[in-house]
C-alpha atoms as a printed R data frame, in Angstrom:
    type eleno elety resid chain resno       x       y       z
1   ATOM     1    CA   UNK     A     1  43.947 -30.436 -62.739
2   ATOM     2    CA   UNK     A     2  44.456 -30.099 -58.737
3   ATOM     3    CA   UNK     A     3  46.063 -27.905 -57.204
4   ATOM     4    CA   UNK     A     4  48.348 -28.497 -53.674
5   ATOM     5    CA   UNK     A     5  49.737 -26.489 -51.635
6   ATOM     6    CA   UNK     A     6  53.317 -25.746 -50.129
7   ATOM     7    CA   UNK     A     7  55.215 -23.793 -47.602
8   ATOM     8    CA   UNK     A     8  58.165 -21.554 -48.549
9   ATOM     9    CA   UNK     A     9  60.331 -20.842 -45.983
10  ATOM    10    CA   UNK     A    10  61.979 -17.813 -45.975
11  ATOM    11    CA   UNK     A    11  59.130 -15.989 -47.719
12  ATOM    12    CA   UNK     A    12  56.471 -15.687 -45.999
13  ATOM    13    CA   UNK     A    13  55.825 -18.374 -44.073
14  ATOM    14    CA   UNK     A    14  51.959 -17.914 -43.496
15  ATOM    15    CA   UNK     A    15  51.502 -17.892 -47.387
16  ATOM    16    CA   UNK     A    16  52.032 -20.752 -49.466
17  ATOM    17    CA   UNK     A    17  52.996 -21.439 -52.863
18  ATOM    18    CA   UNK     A    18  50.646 -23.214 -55.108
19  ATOM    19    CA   UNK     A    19  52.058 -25.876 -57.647
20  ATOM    20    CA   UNK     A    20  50.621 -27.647 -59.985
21  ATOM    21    CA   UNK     A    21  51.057 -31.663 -60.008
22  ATOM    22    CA   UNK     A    22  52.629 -33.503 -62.823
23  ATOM    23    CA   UNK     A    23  53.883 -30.473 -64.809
24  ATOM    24    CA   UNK     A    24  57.383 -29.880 -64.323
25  ATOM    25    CA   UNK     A    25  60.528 -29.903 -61.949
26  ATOM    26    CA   UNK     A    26  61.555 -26.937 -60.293
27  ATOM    27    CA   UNK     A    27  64.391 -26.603 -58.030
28  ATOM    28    CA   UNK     A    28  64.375 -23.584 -55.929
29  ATOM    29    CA   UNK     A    29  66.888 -21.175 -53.787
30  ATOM    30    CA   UNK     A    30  65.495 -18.757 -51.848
31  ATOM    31    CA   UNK     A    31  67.897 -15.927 -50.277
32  ATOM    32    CA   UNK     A    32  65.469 -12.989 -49.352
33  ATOM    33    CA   UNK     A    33  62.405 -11.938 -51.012
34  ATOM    34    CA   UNK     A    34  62.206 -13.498 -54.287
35  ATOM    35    CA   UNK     A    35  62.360 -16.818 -55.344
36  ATOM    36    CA   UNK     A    36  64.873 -18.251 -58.453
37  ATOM    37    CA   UNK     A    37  63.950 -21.432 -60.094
38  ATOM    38    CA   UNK     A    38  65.016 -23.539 -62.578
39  ATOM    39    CA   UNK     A    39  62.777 -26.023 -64.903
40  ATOM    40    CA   UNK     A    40  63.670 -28.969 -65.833
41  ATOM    41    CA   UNK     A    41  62.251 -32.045 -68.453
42  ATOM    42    CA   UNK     A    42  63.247 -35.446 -68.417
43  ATOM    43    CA   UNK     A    43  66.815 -34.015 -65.528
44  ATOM    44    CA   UNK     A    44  67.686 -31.722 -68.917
45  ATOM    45    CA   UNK     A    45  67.535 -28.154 -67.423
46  ATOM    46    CA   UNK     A    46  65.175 -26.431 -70.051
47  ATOM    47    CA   UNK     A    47  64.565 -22.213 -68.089
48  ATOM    48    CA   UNK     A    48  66.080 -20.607 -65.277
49  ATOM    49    CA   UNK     A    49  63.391 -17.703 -63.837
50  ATOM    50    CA   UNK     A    50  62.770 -15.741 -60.972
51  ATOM    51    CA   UNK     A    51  59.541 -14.967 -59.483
52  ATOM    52    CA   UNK     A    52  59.656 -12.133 -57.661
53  ATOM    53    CA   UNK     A    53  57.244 -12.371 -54.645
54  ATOM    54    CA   UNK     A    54  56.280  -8.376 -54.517
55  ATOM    55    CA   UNK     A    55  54.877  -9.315 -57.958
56  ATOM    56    CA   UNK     A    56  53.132 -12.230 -56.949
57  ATOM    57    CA   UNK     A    57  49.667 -11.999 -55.497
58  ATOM    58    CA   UNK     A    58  49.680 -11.449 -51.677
59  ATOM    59    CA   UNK     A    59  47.646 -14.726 -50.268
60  ATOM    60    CA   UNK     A    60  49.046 -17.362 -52.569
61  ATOM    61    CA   UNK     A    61  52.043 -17.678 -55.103
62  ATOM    62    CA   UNK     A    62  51.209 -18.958 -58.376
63  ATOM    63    CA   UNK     A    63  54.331 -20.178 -60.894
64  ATOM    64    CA   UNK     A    64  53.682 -18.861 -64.196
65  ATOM    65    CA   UNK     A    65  52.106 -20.629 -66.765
66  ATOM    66    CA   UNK     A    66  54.820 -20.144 -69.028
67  ATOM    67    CA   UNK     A    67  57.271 -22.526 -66.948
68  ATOM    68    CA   UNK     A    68  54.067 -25.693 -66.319
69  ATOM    69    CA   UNK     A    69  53.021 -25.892 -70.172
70  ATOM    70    CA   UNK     A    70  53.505 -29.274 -71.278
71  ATOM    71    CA   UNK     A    71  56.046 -30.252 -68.501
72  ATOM    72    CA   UNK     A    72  55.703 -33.795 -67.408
73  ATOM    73    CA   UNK     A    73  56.519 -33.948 -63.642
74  ATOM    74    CA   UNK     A    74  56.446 -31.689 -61.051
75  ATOM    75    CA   UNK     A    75  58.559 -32.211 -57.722
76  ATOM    76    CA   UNK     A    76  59.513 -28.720 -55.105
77  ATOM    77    CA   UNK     A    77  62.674 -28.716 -52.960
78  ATOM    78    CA   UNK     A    78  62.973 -26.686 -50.007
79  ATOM    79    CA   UNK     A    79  65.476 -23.746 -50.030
80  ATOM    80    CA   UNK     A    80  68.767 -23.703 -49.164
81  ATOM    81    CA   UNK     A    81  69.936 -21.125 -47.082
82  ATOM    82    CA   UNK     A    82  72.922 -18.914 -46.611
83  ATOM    83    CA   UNK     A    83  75.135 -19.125 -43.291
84  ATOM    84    CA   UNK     A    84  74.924 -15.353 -42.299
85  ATOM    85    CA   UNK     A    85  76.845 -14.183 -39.453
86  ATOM    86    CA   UNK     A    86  76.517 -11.246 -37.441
87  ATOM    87    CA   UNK     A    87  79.234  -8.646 -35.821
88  ATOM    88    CA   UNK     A    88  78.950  -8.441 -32.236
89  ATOM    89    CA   UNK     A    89  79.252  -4.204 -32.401
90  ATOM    90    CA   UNK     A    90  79.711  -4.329 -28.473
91  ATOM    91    CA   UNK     A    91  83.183  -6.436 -29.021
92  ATOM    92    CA   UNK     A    92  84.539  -3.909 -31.937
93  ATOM    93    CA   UNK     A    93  87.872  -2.694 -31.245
94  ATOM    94    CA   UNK     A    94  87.324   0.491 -32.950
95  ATOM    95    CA   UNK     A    95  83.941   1.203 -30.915
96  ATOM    96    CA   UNK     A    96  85.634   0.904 -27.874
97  ATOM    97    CA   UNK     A    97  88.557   3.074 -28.694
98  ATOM    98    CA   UNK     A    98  86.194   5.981 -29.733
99  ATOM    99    CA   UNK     A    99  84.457   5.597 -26.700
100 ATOM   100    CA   UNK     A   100  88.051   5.250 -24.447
101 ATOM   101    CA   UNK     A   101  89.089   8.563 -26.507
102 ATOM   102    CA   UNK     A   102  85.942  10.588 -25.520
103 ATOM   103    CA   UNK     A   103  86.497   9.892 -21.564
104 ATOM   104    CA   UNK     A   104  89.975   9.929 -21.861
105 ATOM   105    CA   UNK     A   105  88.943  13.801 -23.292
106 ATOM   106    CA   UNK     A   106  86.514  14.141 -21.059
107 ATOM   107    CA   UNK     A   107  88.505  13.456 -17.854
108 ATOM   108    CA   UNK     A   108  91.267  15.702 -19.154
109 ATOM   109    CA   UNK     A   109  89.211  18.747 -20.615
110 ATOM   110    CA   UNK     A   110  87.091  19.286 -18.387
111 ATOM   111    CA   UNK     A   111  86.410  16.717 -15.116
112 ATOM   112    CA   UNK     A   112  90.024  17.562 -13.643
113 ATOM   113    CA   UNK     A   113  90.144  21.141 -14.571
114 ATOM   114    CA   UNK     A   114  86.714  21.890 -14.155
115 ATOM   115    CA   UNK     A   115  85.736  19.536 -11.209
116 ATOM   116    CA   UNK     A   116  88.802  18.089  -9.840
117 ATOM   117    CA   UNK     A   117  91.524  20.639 -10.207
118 ATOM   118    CA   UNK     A   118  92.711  19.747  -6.400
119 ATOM   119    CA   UNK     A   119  94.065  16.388  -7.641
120 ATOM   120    CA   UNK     A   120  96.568  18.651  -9.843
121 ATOM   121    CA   UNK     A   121  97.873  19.636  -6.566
122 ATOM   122    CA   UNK     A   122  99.712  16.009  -6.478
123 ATOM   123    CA   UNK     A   123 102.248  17.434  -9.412
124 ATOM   124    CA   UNK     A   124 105.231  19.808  -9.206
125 ATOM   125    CA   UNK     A   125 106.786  22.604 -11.597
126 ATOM   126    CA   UNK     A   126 110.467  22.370 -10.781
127 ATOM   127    CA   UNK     A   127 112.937  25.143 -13.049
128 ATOM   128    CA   UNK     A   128 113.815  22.041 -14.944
129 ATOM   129    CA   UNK     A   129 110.412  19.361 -15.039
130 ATOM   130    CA   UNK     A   130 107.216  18.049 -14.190
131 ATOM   131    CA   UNK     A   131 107.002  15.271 -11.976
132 ATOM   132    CA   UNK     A   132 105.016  14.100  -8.926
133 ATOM   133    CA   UNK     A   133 105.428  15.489  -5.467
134 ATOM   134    CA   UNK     A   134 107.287  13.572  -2.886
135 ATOM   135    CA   UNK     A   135 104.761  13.142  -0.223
136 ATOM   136    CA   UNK     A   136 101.017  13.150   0.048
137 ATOM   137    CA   UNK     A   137 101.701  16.092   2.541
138 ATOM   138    CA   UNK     A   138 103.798  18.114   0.259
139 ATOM   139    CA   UNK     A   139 100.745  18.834  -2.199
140 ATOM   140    CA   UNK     A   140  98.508  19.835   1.043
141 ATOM   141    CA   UNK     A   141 100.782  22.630   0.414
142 ATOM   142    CA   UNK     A   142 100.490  23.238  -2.966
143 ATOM   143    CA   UNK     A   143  97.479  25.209  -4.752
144 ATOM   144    CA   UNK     A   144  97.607  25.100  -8.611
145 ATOM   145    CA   UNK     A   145  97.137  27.905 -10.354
146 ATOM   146    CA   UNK     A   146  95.199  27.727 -13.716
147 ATOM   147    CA   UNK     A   147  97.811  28.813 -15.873
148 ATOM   148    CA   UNK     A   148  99.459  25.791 -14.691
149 ATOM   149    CA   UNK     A   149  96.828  23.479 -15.027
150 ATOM   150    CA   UNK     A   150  97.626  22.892 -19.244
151 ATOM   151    CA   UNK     A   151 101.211  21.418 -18.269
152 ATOM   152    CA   UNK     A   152 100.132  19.441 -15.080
153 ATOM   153    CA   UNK     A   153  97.176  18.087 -17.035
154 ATOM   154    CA   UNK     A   154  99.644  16.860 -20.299
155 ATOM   155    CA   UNK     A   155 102.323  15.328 -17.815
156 ATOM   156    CA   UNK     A   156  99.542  13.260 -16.006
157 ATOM   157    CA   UNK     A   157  98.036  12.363 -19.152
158 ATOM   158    CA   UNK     A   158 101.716  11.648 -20.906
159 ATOM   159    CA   UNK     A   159 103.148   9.387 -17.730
160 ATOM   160    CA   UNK     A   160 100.770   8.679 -15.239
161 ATOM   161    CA   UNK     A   161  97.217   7.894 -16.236
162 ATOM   162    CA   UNK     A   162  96.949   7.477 -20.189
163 ATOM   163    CA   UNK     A   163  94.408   6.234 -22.555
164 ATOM   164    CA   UNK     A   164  95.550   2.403 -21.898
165 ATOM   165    CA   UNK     A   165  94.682   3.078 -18.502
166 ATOM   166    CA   UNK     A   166  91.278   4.892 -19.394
167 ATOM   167    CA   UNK     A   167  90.299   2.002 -21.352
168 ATOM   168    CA   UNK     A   168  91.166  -1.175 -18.659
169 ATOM   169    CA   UNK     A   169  88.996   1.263 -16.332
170 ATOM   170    CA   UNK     A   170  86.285   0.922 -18.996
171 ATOM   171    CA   UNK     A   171  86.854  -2.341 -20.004
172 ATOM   172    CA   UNK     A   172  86.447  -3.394 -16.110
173 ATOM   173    CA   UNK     A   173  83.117  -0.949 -15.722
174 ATOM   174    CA   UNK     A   174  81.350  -2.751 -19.032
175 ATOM   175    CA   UNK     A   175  81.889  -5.812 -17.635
176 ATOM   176    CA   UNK     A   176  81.513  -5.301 -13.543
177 ATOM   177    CA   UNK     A   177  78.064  -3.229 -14.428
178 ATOM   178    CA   UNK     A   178  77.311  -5.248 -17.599
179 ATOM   179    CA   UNK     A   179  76.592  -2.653 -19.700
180 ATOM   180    CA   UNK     A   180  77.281  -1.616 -23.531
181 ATOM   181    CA   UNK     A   181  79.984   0.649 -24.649
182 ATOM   182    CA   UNK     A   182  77.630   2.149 -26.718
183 ATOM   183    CA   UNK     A   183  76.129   3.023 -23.934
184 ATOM   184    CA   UNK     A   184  78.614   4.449 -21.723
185 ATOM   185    CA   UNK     A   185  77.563   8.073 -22.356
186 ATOM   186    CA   UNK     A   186  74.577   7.503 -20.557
187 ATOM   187    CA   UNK     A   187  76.669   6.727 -17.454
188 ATOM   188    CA   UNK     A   188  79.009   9.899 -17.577
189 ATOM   189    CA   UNK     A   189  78.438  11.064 -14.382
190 ATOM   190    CA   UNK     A   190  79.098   7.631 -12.639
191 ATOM   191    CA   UNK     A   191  82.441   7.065 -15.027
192 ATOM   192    CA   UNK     A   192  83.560  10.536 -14.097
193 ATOM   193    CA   UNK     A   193  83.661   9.683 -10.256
194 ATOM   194    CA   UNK     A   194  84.946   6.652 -11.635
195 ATOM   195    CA   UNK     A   195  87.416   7.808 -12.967
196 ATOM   196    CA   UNK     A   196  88.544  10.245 -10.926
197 ATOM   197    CA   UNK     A   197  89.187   8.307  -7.621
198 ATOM   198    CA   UNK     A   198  91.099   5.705  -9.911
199 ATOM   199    CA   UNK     A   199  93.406   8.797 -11.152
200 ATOM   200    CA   UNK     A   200  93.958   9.457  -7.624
201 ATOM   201    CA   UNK     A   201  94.719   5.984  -6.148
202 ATOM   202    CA   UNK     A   202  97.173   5.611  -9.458
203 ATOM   203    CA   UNK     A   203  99.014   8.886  -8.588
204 ATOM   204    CA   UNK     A   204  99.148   7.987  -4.816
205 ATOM   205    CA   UNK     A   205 100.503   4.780  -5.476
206 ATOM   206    CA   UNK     A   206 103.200   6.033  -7.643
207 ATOM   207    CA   UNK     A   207 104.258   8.836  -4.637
208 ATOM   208    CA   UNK     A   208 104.200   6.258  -2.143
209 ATOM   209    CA   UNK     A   209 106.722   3.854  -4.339
C-alpha cells in the first residue's frame, strides 16, 4: 500500500502528513498545534480523535492505525481557520489615560516646582482666592514662595491646565512625532519642555483675555 504525502497548514508547514490511500475519510480542523479528526465509512461518522502533533514524530505525521483499519476511502480537507483579531494596545483608552495621569503628575510634582517654579509667578493669593494675575507685568513682580507653591500648583491644575489638556498635548505629540504611548517615557525630557511652554502660552492667553 502507497503512501502520499500532504501539507498541513497551520502545523508545521515544512512537515507533512502522511495518509494512506483508500482507507478512510477524515475531515480535519486545525486551530493551533494539534489536529482533531473525524472518520467516517460510507458519509456515516464512525470516531472523532485528535492527534496531537507534540506526540507525533517530528519529520512526518502518521494517522494511527487504529482510525485506517478496514476503512474504504480515504479523502483530506484542508483546515478551516479561525478569524482572530488583534487589539491595537497603542489605541487603548485606558493606556493612554495611565500614561496622561503620569505627566499630568509629573508636570505638577515635580517639573513646575522643581524646574519651573517661575511660571507660578503668573498666579495670585488674594485674602479671599486664587486666580491669575492681571498683567504679564504684574507677576515680574511677584516671587513665589514655596509654601505657596501647593495652592498655586492645585488652582492651575483645578482651572487652568488639567488632565484633558495634558492628554490633547499628548495626543498631538504621538501623532506629530509618530511615536507610541507606550513609549512616551522614553521622551520625558522632550514632553517636559513640552509641556511646560504649552502651560505657559495657556496661562498667558487666559491673562491677556
Amino acid at each position: 500500500m502507497s503512501l502520499y504525502p500532504y501539507v498541513v497548514p497551520g502545523v508545521i508547514n515544512t512537515d507533512p502528513v502522511t495518509l494512506i490511500p483508500n482507507s478512510l475519510f477524515v475531515n480535519s480542523n486545525v486551530l493551533t498545534s494539534d489536529v482533531s479528526v473525524t472518520v467516517f465509512k460510507n458519509n456515516n461518522q464512525i470516531k472523532t480523535d485528535r492527534l496531537q502533533v507534540s506526540s507525533l514524530p517530528i519529520t512526518n505525521y502518521y494517522l494511527p492505525t487504529s482510525l485506517y483499519y478496514n476503512f474504504d476511502q480515504i479523502t483530506y480537507n484542508y483546515p478551516v481557520y479561525q478569524n482572530v483579531s488583534y487589539i491595537d494596545v497603542n489605541s487603548d483608552f485606558d493606556l493612554h489615560k495611565k500614561v496622561s495621569k503620569y505627566f499630568f503628575s509629573e508636570l505638577y510634582n515635580r517639573y513646575l516646582p522643581e524646574d519651573y517654579p517661575k511660571i507660578l509667578d503668573y498666579v495670585r493669593l488674594t485674602e479671599k482666592n486664587v486666580e491669575l494675575v492681571k498683567s504679564i507685568n504684574e507677576a515680574k513682580n511677584i516671587k513665589t514662595k514655596e509654601d505657596d507653591f501647593a495652592e498655586k500648583i492645585k488652582y492651575l491644575a483645578d482651572y487652568i491646565y488639567t488632565k484633558k489638556d495634558v492628554y490633547k498635548l499628548l495626543y498631538n505629540y504621538v501623532e506629530k512625532k509618530n511615536v507610541k504611548w507606550w513609549d512616551l517615557k522614553y521622551y520625558s525630557e522632550d514632553i517636559e519642555q513640552v509641556l511646560i511652554d504649552d502651560l505657559e502660552v495657556v496661562i498667558k492667553d487666559a491673562i491677556l483675555e
